[in-house]
C-alpha positions as CSV (number, residue, x, y, z in Angstrom):
1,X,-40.0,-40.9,50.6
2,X,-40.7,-39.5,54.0
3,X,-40.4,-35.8,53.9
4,X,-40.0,-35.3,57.7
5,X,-36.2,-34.8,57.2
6,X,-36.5,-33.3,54.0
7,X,-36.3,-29.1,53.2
8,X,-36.1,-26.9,50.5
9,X,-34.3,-24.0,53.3
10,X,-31.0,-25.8,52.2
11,X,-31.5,-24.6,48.8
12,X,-32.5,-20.8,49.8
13,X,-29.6,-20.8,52.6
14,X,-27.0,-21.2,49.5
15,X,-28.7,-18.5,47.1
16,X,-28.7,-16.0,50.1
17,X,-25.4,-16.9,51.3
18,X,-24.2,-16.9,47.7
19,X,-25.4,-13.6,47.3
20,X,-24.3,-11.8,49.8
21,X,-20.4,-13.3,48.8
22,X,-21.4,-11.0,45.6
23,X,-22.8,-7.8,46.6
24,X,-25.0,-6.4,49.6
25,X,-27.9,-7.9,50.7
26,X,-30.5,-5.8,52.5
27,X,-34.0,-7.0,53.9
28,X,-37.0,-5.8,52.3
29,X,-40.2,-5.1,54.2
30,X,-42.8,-7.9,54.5
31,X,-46.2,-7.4,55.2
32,X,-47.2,-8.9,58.6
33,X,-49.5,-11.1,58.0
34,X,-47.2,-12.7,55.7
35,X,-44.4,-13.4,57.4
36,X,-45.1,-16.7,58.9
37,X,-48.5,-18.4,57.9
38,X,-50.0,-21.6,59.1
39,X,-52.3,-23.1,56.8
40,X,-56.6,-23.6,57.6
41,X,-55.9,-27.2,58.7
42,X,-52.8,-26.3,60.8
43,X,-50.8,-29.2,58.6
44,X,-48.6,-26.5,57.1
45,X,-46.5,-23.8,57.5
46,X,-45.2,-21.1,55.2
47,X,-42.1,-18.8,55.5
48,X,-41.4,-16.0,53.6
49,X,-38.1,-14.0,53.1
50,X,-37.3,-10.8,51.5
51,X,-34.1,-8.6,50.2
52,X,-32.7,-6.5,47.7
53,X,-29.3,-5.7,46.8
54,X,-27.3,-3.2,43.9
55,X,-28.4,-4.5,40.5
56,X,-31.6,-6.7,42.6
57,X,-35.1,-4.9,42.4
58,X,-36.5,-8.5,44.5
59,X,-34.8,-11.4,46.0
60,X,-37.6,-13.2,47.6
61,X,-38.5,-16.9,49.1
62,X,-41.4,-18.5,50.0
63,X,-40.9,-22.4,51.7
64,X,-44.0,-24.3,52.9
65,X,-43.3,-27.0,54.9
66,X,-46.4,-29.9,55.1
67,X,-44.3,-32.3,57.1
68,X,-44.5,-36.0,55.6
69,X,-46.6,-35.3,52.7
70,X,-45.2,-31.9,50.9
71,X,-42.5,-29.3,50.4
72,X,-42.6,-26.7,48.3
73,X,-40.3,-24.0,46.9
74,X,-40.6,-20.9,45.4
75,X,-37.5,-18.9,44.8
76,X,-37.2,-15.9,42.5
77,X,-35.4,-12.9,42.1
78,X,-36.1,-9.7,39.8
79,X,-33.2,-7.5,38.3
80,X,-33.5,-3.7,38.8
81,X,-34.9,-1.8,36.2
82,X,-31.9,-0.3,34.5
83,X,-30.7,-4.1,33.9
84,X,-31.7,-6.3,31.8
85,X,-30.3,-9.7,32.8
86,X,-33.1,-12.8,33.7
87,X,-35.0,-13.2,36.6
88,X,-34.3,-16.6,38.3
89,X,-37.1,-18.8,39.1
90,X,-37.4,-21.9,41.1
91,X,-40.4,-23.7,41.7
92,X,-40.4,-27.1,43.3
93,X,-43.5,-29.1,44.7
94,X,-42.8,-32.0,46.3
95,X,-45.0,-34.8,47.4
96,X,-43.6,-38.4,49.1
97,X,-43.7,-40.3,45.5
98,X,-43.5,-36.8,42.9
99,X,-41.4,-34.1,42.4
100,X,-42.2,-31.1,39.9
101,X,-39.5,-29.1,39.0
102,X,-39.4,-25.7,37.2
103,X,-36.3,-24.2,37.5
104,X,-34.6,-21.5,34.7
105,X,-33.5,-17.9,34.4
106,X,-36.0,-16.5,33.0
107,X,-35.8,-13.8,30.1
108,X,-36.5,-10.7,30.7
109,X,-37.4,-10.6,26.5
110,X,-38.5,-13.4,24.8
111,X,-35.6,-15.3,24.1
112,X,-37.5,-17.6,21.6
113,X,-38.0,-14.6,19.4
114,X,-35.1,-12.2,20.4
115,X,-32.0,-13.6,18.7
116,X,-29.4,-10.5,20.2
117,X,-30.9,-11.5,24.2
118,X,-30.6,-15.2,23.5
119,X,-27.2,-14.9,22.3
120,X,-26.3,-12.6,25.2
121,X,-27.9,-14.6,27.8
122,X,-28.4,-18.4,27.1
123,X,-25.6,-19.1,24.2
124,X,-22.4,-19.9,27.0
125,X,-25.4,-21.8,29.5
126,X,-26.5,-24.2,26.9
127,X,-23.5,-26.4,28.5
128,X,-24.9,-26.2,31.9
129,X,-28.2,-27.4,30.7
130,X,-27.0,-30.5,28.9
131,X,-24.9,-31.6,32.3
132,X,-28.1,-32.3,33.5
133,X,-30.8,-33.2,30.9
134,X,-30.4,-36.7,31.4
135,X,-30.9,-36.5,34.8
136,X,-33.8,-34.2,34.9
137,X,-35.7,-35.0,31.5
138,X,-38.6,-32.9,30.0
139,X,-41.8,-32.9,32.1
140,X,-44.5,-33.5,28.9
141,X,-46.9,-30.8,27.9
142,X,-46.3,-27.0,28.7
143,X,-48.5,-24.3,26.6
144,X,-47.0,-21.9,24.2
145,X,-48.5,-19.0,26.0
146,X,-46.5,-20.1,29.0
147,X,-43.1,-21.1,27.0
148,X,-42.9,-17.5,26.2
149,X,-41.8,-16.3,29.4
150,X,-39.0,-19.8,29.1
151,X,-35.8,-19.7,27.9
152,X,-33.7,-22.5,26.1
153,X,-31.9,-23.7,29.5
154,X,-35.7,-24.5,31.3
155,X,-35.7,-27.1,33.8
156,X,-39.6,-29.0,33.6
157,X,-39.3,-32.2,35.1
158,X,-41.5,-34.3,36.8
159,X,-38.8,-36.9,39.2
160,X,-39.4,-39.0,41.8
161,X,-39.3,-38.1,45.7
162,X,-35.9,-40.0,46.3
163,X,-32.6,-38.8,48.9
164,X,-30.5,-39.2,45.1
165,X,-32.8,-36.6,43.1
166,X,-32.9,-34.7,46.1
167,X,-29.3,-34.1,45.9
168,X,-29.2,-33.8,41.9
169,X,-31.7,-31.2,42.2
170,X,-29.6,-29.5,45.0
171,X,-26.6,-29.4,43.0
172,X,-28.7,-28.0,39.7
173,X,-30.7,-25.8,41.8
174,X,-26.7,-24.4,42.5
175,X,-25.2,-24.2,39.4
176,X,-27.9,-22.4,37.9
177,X,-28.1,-19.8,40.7
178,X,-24.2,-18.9,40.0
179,X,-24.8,-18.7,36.8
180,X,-27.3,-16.4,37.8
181,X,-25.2,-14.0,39.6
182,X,-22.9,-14.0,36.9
183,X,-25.0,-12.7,34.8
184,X,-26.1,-10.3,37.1
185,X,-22.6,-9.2,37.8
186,X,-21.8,-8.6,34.2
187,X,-24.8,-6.7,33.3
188,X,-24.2,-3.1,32.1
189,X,-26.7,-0.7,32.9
190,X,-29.4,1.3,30.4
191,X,-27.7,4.2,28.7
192,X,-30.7,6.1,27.8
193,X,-34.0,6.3,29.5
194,X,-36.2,4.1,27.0
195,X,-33.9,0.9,27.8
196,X,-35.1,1.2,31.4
197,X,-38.9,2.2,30.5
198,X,-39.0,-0.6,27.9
199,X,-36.7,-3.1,31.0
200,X,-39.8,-2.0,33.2
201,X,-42.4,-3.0,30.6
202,X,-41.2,-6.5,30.1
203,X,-40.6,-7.0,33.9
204,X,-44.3,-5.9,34.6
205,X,-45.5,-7.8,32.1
206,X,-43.9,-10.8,33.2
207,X,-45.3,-10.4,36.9
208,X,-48.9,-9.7,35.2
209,X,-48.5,-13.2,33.7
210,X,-47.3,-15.0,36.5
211,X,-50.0,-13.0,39.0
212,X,-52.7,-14.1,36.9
213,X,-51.9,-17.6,35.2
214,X,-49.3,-19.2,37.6
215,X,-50.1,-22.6,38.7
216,X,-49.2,-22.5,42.0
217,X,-52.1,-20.3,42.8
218,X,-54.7,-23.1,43.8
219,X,-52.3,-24.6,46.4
220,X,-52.5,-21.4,48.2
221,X,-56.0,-20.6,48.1
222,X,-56.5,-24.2,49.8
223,X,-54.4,-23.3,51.9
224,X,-54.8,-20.0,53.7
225,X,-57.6,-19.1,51.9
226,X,-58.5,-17.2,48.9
227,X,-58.0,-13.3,50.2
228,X,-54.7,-14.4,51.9
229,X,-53.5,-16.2,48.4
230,X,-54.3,-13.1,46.9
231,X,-52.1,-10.7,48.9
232,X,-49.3,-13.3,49.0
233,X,-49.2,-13.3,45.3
234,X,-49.7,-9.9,44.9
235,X,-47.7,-7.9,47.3
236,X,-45.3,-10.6,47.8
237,X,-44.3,-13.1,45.5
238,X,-44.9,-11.2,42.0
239,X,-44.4,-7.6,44.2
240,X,-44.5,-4.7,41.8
241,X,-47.8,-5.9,39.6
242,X,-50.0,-3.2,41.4
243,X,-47.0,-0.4,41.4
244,X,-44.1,-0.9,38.1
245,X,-46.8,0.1,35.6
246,X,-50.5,0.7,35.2
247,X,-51.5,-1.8,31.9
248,X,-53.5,-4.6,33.4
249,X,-53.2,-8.3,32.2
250,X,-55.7,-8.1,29.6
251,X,-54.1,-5.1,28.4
252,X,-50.8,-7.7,27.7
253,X,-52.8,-10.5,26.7
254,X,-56.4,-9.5,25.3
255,X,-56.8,-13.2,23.6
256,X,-58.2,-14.2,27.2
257,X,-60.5,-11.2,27.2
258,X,-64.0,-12.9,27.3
259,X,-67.6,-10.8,26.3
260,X,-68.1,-9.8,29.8
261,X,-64.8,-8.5,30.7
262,X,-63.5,-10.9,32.7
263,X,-60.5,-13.1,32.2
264,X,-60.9,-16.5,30.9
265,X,-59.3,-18.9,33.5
266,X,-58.0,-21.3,31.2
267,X,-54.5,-21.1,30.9
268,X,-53.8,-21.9,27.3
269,X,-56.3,-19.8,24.4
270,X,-53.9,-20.8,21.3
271,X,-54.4,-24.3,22.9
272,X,-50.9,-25.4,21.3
273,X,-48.4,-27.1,23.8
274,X,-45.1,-28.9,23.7
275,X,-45.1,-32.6,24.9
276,X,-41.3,-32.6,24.2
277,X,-38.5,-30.3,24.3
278,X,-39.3,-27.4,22.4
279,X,-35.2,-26.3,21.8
280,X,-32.1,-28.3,20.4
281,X,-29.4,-28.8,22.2
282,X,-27.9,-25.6,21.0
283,X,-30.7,-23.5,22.0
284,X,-32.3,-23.4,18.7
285,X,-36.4,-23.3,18.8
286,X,-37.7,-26.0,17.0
287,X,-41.6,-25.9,18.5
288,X,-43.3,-26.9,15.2
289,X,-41.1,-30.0,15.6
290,X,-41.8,-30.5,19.1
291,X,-45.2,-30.1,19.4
């Protein structure tokens, strides 16, 4: 498919527009030398956008736009810290033949291993995931250390480029964002202190993870270059790594920890992953199966 005509600013033109039907959107502050980025070999460009609102800590979007050859999307936004509702993720790459597709809400605890979140979160989605499994089947292998950070109602496809999963995407991409700010407009806020010091833990730990491990990371390195990648994921796209707590990633996950103190750079130690759906379709986990 020729990506000339084809943009993800459809899909972040709804969620902001959504939004701000909800609650009060206000612009964050951007870096500027992040605002608007053209890649080394001046093929693509990247945009960036950046709000808050009541009950948002981060509602952010980075687009690149590669003309015929690639799209990309990454969409996320982060609760405040006396909530503890998920934090919505979309991330699409998209070449002419390939689209990869991650799209979910997030748990802000491990929804594999909390029953009490899971039930308070996921149970009443498990619907909305089934209306579209057929259309936008399990990807193959994802590693356990990155399923943690999942939740039952994950999106991991791999679809082709075509104008009809364009629009099924579109319309999933949709219903999961409302479901989103449901969620976010039922949440109840921390009653005591802890609930908010333990809502920041997870949070931070989450953006430690995604700062250090995420996969997109090589993409923008070859693009605008390694220090640029850095700041971008950094002070941008996983803000609040550097500022919402002081344990660094080895501090969360010390199994990557190798003799000289650096990180190991694979991204799966246990070296367990899941080739097929790790849940049932009630949300059950039934890795061991699945594997």
């Amino acid at each position: 498919m020729d990506l000339s005509a084809f943009s993800y600013q459809k899909f972040v033109q709804f969620a902001l527009e959504e939004t701000q039907r909800r609650t009060t959107l206000s612009p964050r502050p951007i870096q500027e030398n992040l605002k608007c980025l053209r890649s080394k070999d001046g093929n693509a460009t990247l945009h960036t956008l950046s709000f808050k609102a009541p009950k948002i800590r981060h509602i952010r979007s980075l687009s690149i736009e590669g003309g015929p050859s690639m799209q990309v999307l990454d969409f996320a936004a982060f609760p405040e810290l006396k909530f503890d509702f998920p934090i919505f993720c979309a991330n699409f790459f998209t070449t002419s033949t390939l689209s990869i597709i991650v799209l979910d809400l997030n748990p802000l605890y491990g929804a594999t291993l909390q029953r009490d979140y899971k039930e308070k979160y996921y149970r009443s989605l498990m619907p909305l995931y089934q209306k579209y499994a057929e259309l936008l089947p399990w990807g193959d292998k994802i590693t356990s250390e990155s399923l943690k950070f999942f939740s039952p109602i994950v999106i991991w496809s791999k679809i082709n480029s075509t104008p009809q999963n364009y629009e099924v995407l579109y319309a999933t991409f949709k219903d999961y964002f409302k479901a989103w700010l449901v969620s976010m407009e039922l949440a109840v806020e921390a009653v005591n202190e802890m609930q908010t010091v333990c809502n920041c833990e997870a949070q931070h730990k989450y953006l430690a993870w995604r700062a250090e491990k995420d996969p997109g990371h090589p993409l923008l390195k070859r693009l605008i270059g390694e220090n640029l990648a850095r700041e971008m994921i950094r002070h941008f796209l996983f803000e609040g790594v550097d500022s919402l707590g002081t344990k660094t990633f080895l501090d969360y996950f010390p199994e990557y920890h190798c003799v000289d103190g650096s990180i190991n750079q694979k991204r799966s130690i246990i070296g367990k992953a899941y080739k097929t759906r790790p849940w049932d379709a009630g949300g059950e986990f039934i890795g061991s199966k699945a594997s």
